[in-house]
Backbone and ligand atoms as CSV (ligand in chain L), in Angstrom:
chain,resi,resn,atom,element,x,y,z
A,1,UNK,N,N,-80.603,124.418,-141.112
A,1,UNK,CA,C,-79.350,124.122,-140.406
A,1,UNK,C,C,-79.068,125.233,-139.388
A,2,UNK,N,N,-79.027,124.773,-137.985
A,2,UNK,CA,C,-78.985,125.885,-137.119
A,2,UNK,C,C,-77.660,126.644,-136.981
A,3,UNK,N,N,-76.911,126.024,-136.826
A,3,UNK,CA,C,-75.191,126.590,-136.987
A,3,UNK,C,C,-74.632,126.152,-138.382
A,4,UNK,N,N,-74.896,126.733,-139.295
A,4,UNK,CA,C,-74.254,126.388,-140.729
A,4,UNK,C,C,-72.518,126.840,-140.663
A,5,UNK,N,N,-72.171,125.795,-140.871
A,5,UNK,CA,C,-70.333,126.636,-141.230
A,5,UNK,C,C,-70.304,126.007,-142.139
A,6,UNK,N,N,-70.243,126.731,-143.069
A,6,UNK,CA,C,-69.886,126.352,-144.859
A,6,UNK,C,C,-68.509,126.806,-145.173
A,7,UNK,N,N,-67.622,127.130,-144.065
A,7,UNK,CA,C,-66.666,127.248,-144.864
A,7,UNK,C,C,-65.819,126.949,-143.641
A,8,UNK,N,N,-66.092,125.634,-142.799
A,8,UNK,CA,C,-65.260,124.913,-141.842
A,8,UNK,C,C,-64.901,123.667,-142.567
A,9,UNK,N,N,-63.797,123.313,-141.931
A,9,UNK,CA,C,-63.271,121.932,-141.842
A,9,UNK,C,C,-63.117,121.505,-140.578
A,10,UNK,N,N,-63.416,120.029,-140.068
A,10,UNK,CA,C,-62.753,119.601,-138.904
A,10,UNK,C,C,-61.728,119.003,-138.593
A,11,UNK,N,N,-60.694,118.909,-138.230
A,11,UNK,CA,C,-59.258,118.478,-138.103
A,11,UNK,C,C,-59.562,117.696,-137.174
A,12,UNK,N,N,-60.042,115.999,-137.267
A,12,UNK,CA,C,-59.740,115.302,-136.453
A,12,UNK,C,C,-58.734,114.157,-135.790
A,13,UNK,N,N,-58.087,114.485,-134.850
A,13,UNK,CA,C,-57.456,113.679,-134.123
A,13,UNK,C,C,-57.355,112.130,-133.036
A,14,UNK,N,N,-57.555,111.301,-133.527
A,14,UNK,CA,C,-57.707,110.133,-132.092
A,14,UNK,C,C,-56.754,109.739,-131.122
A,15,UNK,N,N,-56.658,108.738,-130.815
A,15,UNK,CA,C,-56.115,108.186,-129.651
A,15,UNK,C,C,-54.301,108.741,-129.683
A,16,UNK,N,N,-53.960,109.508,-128.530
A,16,UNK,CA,C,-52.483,109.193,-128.231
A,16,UNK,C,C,-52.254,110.128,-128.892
A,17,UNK,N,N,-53.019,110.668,-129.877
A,17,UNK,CA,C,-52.031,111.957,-130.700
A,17,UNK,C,C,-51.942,113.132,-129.663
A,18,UNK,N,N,-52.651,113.590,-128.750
A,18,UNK,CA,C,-52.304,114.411,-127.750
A,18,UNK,C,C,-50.421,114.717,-127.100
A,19,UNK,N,N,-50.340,112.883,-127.465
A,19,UNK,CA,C,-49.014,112.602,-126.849
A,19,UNK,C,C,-47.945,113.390,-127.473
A,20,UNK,N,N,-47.931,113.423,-128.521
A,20,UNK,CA,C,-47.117,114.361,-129.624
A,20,UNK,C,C,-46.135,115.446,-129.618
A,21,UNK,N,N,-45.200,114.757,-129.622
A,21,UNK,CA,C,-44.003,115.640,-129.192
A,21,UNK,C,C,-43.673,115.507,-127.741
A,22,UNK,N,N,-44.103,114.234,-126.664
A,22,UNK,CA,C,-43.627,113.553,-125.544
A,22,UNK,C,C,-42.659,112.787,-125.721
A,23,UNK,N,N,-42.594,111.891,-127.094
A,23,UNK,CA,C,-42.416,110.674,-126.926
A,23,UNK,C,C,-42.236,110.087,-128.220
A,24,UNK,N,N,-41.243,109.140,-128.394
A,24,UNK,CA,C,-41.672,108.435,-129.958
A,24,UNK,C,C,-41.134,109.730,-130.870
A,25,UNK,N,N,-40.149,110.216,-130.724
A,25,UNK,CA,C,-39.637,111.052,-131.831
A,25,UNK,C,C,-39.478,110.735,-132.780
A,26,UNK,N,N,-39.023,108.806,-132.986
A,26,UNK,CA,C,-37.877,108.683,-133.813
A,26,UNK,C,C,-39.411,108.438,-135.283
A,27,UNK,N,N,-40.798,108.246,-134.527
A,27,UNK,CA,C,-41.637,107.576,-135.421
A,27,UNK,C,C,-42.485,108.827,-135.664
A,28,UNK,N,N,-42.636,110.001,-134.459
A,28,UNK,CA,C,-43.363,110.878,-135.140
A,28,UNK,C,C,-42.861,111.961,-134.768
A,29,UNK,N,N,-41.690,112.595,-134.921
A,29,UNK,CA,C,-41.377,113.786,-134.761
A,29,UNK,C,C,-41.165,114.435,-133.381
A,30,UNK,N,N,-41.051,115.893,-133.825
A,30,UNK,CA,C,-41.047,116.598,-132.354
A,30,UNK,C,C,-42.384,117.453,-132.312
A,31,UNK,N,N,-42.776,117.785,-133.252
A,31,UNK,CA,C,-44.317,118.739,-132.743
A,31,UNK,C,C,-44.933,118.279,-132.108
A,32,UNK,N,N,-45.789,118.971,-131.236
A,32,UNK,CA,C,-46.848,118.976,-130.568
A,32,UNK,C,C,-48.129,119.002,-131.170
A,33,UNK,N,N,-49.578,118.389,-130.505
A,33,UNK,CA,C,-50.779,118.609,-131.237
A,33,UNK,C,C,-51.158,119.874,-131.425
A,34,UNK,N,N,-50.635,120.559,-130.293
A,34,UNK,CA,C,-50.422,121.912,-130.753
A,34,UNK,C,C,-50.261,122.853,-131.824
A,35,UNK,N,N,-49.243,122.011,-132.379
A,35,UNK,CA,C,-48.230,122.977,-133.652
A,35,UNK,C,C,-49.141,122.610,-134.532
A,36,UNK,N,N,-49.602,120.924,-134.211
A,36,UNK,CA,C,-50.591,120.446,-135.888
A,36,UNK,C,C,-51.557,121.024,-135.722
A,37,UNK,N,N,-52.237,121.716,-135.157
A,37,UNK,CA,C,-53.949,122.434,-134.683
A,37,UNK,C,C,-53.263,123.721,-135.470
A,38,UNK,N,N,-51.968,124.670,-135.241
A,38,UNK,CA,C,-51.451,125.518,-135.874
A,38,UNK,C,C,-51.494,125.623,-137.259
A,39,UNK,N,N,-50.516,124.329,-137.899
A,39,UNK,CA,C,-50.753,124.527,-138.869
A,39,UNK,C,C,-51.677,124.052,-139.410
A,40,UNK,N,N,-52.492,123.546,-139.251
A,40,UNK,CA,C,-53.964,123.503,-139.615
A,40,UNK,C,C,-54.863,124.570,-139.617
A,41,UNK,N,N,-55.250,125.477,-138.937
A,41,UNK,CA,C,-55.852,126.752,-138.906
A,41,UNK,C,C,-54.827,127.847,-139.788
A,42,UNK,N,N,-53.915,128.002,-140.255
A,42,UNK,CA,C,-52.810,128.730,-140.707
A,42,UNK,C,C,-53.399,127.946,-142.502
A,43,UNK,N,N,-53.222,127.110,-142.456
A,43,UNK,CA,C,-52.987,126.462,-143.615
A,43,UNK,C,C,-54.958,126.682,-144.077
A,44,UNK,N,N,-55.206,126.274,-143.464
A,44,UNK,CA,C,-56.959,126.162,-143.392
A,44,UNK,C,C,-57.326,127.695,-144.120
A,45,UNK,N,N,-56.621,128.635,-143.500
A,45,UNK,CA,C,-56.932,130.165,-143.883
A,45,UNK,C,C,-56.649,130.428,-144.486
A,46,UNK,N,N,-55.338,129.879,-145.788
A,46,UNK,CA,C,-54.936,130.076,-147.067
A,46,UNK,C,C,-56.351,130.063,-147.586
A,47,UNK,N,N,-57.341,129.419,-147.915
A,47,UNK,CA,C,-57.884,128.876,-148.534
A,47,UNK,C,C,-59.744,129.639,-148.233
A,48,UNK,N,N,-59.548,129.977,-147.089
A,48,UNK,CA,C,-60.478,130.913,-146.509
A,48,UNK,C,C,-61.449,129.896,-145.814
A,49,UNK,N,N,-60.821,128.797,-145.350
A,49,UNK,CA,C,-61.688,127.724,-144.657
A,49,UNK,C,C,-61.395,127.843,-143.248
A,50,UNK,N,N,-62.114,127.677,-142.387
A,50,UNK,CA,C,-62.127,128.272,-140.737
A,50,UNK,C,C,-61.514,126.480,-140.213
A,51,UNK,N,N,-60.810,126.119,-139.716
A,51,UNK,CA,C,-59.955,124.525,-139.500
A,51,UNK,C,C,-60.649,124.744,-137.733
A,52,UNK,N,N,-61.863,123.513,-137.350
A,52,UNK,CA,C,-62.228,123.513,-135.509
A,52,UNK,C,C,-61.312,122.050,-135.638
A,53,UNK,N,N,-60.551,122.185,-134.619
A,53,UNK,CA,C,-59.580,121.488,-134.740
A,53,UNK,C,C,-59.902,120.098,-133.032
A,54,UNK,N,N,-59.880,119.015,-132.933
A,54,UNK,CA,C,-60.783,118.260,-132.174
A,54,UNK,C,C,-59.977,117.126,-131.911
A,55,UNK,N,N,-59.504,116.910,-130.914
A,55,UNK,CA,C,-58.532,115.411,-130.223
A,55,UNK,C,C,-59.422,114.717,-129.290
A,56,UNK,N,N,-59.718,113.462,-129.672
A,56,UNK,CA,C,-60.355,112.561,-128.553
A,56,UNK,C,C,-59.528,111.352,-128.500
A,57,UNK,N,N,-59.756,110.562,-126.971
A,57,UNK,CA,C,-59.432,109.343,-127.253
A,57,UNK,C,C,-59.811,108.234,-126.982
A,58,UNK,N,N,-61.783,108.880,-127.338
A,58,UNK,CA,C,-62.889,107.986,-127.131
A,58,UNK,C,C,-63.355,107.776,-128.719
A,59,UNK,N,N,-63.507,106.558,-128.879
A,59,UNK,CA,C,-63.881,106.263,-130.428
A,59,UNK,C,C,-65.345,106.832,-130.628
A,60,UNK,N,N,-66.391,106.695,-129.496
A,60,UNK,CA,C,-67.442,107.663,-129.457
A,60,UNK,C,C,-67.532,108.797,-129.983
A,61,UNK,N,N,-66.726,109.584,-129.201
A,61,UNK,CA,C,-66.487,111.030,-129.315
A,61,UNK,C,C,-66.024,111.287,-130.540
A,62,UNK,N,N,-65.175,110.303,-131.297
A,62,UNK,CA,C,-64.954,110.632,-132.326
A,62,UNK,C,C,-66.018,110.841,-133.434
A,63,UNK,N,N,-66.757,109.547,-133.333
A,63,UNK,CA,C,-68.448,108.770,-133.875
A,63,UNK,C,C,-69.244,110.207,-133.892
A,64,UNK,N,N,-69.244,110.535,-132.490
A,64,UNK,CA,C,-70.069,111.886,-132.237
A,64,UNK,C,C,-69.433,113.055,-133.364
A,65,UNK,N,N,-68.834,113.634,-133.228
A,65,UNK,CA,C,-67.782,114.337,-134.202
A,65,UNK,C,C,-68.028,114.627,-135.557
A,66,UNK,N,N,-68.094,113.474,-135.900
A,66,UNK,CA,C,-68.676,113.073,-137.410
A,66,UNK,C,C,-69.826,113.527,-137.988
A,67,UNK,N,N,-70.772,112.758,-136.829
A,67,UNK,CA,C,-72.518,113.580,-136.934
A,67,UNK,C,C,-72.687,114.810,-136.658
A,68,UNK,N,N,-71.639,115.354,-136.226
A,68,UNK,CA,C,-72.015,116.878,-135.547
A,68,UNK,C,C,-71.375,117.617,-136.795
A,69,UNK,N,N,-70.317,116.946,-137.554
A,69,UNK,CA,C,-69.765,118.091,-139.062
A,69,UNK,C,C,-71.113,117.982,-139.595
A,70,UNK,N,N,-71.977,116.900,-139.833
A,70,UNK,CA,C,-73.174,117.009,-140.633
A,70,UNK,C,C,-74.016,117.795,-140.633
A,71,UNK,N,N,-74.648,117.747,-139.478
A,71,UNK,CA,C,-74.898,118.734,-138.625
A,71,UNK,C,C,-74.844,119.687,-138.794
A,72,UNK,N,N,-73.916,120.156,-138.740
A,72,UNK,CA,C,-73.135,121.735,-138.894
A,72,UNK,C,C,-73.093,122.431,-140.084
A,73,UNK,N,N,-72.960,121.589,-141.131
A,73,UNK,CA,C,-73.166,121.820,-142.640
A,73,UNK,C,C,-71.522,122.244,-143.342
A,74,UNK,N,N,-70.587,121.415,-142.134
A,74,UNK,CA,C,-69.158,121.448,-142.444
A,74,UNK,C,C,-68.658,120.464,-143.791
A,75,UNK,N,N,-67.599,121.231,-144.705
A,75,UNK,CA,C,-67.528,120.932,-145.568
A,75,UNK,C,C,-66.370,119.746,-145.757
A,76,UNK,N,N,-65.737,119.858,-144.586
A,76,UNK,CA,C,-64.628,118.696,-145.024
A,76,UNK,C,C,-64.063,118.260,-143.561
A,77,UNK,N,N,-63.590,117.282,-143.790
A,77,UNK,CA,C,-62.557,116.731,-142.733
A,77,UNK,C,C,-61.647,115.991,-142.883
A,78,UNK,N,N,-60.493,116.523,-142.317
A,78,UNK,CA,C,-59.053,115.864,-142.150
A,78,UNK,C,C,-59.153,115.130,-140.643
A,79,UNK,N,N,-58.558,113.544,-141.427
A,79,UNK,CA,C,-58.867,112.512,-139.805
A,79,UNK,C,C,-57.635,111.779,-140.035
A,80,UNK,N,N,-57.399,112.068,-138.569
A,80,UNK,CA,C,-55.879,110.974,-138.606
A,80,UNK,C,C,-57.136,110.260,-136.861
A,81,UNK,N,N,-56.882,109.025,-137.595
A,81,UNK,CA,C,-57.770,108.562,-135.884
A,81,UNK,C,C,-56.980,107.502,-135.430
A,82,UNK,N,N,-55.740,108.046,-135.465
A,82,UNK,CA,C,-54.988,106.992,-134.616
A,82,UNK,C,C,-55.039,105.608,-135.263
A,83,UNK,N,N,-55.079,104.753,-133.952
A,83,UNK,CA,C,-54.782,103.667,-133.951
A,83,UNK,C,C,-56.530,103.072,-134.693
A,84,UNK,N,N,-57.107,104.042,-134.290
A,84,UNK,CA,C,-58.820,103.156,-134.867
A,84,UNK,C,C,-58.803,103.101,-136.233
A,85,UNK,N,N,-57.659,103.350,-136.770
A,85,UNK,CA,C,-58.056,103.968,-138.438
A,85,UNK,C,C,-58.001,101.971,-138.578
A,86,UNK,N,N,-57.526,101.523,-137.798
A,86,UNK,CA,C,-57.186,99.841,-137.983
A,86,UNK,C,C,-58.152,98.851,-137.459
A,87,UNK,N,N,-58.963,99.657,-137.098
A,87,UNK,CA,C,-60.026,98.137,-136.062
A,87,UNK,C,C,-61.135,99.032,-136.272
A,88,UNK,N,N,-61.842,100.314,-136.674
A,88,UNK,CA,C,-62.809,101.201,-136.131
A,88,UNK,C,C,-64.098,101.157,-137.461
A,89,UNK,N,N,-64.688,99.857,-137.486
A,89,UNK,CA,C,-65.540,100.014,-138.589
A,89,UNK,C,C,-67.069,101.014,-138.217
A,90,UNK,N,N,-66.823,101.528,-136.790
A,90,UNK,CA,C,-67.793,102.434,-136.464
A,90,UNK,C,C,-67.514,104.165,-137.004
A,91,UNK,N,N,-66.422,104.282,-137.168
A,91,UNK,CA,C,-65.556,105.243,-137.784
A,91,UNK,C,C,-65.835,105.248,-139.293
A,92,UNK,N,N,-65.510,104.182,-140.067
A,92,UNK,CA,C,-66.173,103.816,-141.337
A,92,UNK,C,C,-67.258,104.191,-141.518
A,93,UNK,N,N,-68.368,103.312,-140.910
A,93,UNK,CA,C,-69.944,103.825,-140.956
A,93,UNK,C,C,-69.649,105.468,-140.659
A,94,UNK,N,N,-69.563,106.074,-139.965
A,94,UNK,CA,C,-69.852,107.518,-139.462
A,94,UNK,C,C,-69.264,108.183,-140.629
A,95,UNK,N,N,-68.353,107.923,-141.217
A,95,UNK,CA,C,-67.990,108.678,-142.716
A,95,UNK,C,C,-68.666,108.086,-143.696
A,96,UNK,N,N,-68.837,107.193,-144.344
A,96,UNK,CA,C,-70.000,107.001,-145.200
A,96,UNK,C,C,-71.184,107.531,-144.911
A,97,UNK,N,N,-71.524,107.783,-143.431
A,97,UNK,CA,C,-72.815,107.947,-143.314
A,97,UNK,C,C,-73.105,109.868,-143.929
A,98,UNK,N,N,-72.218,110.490,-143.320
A,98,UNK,CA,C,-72.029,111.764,-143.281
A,98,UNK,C,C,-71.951,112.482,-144.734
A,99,UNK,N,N,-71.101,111.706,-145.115
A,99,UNK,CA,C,-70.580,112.070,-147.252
A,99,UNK,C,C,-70.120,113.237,-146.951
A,100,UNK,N,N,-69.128,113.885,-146.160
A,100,UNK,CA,C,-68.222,114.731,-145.964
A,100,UNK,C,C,-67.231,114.087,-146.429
A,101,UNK,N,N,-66.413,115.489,-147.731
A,101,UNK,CA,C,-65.090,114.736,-148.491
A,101,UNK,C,C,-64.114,114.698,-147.213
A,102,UNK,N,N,-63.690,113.571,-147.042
A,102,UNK,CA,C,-62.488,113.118,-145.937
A,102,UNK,C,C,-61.211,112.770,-146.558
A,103,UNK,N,N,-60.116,113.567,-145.666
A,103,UNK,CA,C,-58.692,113.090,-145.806
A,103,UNK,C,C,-58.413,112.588,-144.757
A,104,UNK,N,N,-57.721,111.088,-144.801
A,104,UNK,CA,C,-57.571,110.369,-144.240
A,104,UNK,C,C,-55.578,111.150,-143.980
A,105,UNK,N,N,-55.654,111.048,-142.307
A,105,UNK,CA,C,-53.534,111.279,-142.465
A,105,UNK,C,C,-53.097,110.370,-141.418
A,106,UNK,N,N,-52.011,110.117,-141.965
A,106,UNK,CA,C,-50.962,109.573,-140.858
A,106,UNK,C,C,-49.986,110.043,-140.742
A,107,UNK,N,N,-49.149,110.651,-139.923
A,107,UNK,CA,C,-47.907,111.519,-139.435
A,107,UNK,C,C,-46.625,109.873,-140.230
A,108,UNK,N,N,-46.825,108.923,-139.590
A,108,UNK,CA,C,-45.792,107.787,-140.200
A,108,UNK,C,C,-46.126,107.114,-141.691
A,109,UNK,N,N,-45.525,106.742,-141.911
A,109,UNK,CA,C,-45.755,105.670,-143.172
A,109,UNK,C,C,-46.164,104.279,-142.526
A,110,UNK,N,N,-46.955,103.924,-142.278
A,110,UNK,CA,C,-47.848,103.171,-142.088
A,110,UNK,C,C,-47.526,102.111,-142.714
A,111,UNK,N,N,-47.484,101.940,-143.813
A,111,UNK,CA,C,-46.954,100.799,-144.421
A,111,UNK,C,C,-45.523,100.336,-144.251
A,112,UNK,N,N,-44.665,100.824,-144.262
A,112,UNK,CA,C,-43.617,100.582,-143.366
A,112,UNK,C,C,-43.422,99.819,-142.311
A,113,UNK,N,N,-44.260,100.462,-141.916
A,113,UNK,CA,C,-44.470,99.657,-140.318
A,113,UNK,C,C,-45.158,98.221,-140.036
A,114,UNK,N,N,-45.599,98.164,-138.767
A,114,UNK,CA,C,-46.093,96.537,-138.616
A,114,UNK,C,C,-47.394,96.487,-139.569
A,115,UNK,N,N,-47.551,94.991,-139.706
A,115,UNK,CA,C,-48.637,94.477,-140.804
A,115,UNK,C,C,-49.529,94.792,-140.094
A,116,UNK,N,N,-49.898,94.905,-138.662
A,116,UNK,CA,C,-51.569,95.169,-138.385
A,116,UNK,C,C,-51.412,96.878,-138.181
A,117,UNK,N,N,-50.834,97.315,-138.799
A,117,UNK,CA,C,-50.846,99.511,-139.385
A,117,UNK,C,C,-51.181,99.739,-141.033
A,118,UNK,N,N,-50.561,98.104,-141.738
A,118,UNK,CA,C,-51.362,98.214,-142.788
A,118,UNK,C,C,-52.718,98.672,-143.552
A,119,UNK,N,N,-53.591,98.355,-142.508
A,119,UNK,CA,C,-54.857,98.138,-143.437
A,119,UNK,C,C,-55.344,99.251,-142.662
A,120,UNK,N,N,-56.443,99.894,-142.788
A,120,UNK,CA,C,-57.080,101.094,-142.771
A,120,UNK,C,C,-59.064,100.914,-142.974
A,121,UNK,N,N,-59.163,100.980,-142.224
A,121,UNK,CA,C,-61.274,100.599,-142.108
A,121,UNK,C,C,-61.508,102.330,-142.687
A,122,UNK,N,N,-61.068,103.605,-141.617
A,122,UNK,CA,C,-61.327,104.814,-142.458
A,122,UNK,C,C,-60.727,104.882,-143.532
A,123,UNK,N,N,-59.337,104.681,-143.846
A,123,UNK,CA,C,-59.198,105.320,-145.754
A,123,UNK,C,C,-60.361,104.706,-146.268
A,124,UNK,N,N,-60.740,103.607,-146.536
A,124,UNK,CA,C,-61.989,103.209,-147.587
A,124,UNK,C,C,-62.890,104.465,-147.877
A,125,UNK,N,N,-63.340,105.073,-146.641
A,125,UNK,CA,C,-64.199,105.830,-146.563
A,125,UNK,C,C,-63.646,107.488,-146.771
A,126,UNK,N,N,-62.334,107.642,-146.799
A,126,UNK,CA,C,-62.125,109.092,-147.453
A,126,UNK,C,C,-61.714,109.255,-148.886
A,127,UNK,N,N,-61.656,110.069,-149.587
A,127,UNK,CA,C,-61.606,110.364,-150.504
A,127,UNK,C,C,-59.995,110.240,-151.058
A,128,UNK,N,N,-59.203,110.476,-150.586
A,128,UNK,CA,C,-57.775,110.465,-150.673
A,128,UNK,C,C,-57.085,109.797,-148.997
A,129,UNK,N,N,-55.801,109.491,-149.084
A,129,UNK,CA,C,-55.150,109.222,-147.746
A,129,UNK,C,C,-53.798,109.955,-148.216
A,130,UNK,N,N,-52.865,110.289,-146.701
A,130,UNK,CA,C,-51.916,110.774,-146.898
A,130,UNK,C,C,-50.720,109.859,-145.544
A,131,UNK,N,N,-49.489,109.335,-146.012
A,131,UNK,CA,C,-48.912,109.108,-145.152
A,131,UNK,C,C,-47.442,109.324,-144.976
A,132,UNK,N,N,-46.752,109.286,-143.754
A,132,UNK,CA,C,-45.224,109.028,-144.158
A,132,UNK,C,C,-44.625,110.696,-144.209
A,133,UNK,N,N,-45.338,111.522,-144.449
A,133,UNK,CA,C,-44.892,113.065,-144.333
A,133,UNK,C,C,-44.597,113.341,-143.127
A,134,UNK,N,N,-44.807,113.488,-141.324
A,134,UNK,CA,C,-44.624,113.920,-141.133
A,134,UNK,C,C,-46.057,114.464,-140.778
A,135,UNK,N,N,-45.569,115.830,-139.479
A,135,UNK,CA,C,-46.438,116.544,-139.398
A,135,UNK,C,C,-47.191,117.309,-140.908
A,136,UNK,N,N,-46.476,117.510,-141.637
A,136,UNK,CA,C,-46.648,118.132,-142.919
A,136,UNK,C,C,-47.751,117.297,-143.994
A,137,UNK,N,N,-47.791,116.535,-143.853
A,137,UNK,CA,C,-49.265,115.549,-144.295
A,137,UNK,C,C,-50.455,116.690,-143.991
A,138,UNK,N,N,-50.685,117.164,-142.563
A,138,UNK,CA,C,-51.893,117.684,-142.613
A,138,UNK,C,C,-52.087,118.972,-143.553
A,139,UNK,N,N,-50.752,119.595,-144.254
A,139,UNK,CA,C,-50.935,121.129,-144.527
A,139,UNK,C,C,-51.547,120.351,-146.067
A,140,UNK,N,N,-50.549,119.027,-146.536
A,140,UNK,CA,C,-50.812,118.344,-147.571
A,140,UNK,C,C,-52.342,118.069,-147.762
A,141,UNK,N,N,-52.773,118.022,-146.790
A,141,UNK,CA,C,-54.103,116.762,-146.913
A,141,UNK,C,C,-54.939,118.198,-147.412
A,142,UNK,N,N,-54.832,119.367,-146.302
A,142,UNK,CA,C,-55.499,120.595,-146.166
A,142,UNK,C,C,-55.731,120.676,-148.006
A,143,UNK,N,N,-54.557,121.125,-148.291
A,143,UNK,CA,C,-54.311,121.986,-149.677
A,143,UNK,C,C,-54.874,120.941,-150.794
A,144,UNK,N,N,-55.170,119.283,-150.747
A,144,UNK,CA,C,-55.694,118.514,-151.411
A,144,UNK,C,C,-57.447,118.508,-150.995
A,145,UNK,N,N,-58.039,118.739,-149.789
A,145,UNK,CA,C,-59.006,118.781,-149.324
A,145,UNK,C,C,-59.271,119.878,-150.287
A,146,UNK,N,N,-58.679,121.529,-150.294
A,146,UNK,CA,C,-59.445,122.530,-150.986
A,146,UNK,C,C,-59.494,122.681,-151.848
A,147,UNK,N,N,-58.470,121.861,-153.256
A,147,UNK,CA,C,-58.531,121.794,-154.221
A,147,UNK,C,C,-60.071,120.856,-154.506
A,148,UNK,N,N,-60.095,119.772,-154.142
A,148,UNK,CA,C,-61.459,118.959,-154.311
A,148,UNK,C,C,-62.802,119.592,-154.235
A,149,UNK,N,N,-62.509,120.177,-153.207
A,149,UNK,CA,C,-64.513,121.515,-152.744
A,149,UNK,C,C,-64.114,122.267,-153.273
A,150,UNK,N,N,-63.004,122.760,-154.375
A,150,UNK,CA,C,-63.171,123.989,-154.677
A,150,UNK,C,C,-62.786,125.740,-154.272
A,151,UNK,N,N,-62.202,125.381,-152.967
A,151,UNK,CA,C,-61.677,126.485,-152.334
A,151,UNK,C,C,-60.821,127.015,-152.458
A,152,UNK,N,N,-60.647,128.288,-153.159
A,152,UNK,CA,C,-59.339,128.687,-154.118
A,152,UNK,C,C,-58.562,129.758,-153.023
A,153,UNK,N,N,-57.399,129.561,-152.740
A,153,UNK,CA,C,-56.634,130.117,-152.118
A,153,UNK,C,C,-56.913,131.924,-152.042
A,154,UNK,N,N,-56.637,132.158,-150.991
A,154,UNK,CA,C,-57.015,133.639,-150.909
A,154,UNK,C,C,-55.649,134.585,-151.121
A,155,UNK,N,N,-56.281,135.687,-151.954
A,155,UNK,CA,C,-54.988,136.499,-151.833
A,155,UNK,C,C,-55.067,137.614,-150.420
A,156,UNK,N,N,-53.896,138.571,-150.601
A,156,UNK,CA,C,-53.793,139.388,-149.514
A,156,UNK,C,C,-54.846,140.409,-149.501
A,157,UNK,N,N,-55.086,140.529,-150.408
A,157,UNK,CA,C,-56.232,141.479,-150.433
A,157,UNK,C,C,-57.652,141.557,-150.296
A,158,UNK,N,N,-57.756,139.780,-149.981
A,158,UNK,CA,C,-58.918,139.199,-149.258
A,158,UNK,C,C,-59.061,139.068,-148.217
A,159,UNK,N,N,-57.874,139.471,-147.535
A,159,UNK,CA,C,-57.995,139.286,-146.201
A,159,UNK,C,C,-58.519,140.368,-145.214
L,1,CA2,O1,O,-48.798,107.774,-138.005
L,1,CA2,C1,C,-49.877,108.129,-137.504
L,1,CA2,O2,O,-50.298,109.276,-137.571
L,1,CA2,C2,C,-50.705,107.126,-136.693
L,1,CA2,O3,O,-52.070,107.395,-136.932
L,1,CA2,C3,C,-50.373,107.371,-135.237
L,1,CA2,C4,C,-51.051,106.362,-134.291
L,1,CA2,C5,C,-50.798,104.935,-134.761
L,1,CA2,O4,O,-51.532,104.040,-133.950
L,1,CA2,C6,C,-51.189,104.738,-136.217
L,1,CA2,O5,O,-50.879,103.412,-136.591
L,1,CA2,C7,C,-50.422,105.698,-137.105
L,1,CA2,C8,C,-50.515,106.500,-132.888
L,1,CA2,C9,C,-50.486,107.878,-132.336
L,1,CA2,C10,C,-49.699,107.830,-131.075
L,1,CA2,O6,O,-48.944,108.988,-131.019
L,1,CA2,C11,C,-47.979,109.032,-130.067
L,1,CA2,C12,C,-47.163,110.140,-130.119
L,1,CA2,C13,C,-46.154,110.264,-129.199
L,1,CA2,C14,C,-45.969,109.289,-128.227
L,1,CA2,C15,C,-46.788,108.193,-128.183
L,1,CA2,C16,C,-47.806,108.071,-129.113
């Protein structure tokens, strides 16, 4: 493995989440992708896991993404993929294919919402899903991701 990161996660993002904190307050808040890349690397480092944090809003790029954690010899990934989490059975394949433990997030409650936000092609394929929190899902998903691989929170004196 030429670039091994054994102690990365990838924080992936899809379509429109860039938008975040433009628009649509009332459904997703005020942060920015910004703040979630924040607390993702913040939260990621409790745990002593390095969070490459990745927004596309090409389902490709996402596809690509996937093969490249493999690749890499990355241990986990947190995926909120937007709107593809609903139509993207190429997204599906690329996580089955990979067998990277995946947390599936959604900033809304999903179920709540309209019947075609219901169903989900990636949850099948992650290990847990998280929804309805809020930006705060991802610190959730994080701290459920490191309990699963094993990654025991670091103290201060590890740092
Ligand atoms: O709740 C979520 O995290 C979603 O994945 C967000 C997607 C939506 O298609 C999923 O059903 C649920 C949409 C992200 C769009 O984000 C925007 C943020 C601000 C303004 C416009 C869009």
């Amino acid at each position: 493995m030429a670039d091994a990161a054994h102690n990365t996660i990838y924080v992936l993002n899809g379509p429109n989440l860039n938008l975040l904190g433009t628009r649509e307050p009332e459904t997703y808040g005020h942060a920015t992708l910004a703040d979630v890349e924040r607390l993702c690397v913040e939260t990621a480092a409790r745990f002593g896991l390095t969070a490459e944090c990745r927004q596309s809003n090409h389902e490709g790029v996402l596809v690509d993404c996937i093969h490249e954690a493999r690749s890499r010899g990355v241990v986990g990934i947190i995926l909120n993929a937007g709107a593809y989490s609903h139509t993207s059975i190429a997204l599906h394949d690329a996580l089955i294919g990979v067998k990277i433990p995946t947390v599936e997030v959604h900033i809304s409650n999903i179920h709540a919402r309209e019947s075609f936000r219901h169903h989900s092609f990636t949850a099948k394929a992650a290990f847990a899903s998280i929804c309805g929190f809020g930006i705060d899902g991802y610190r959730l998903a994080i701290t459920g991701l490191a309990a699963k691989i094993g990654a025991k929170a670091v103290t201060q004196t590890d740092i």
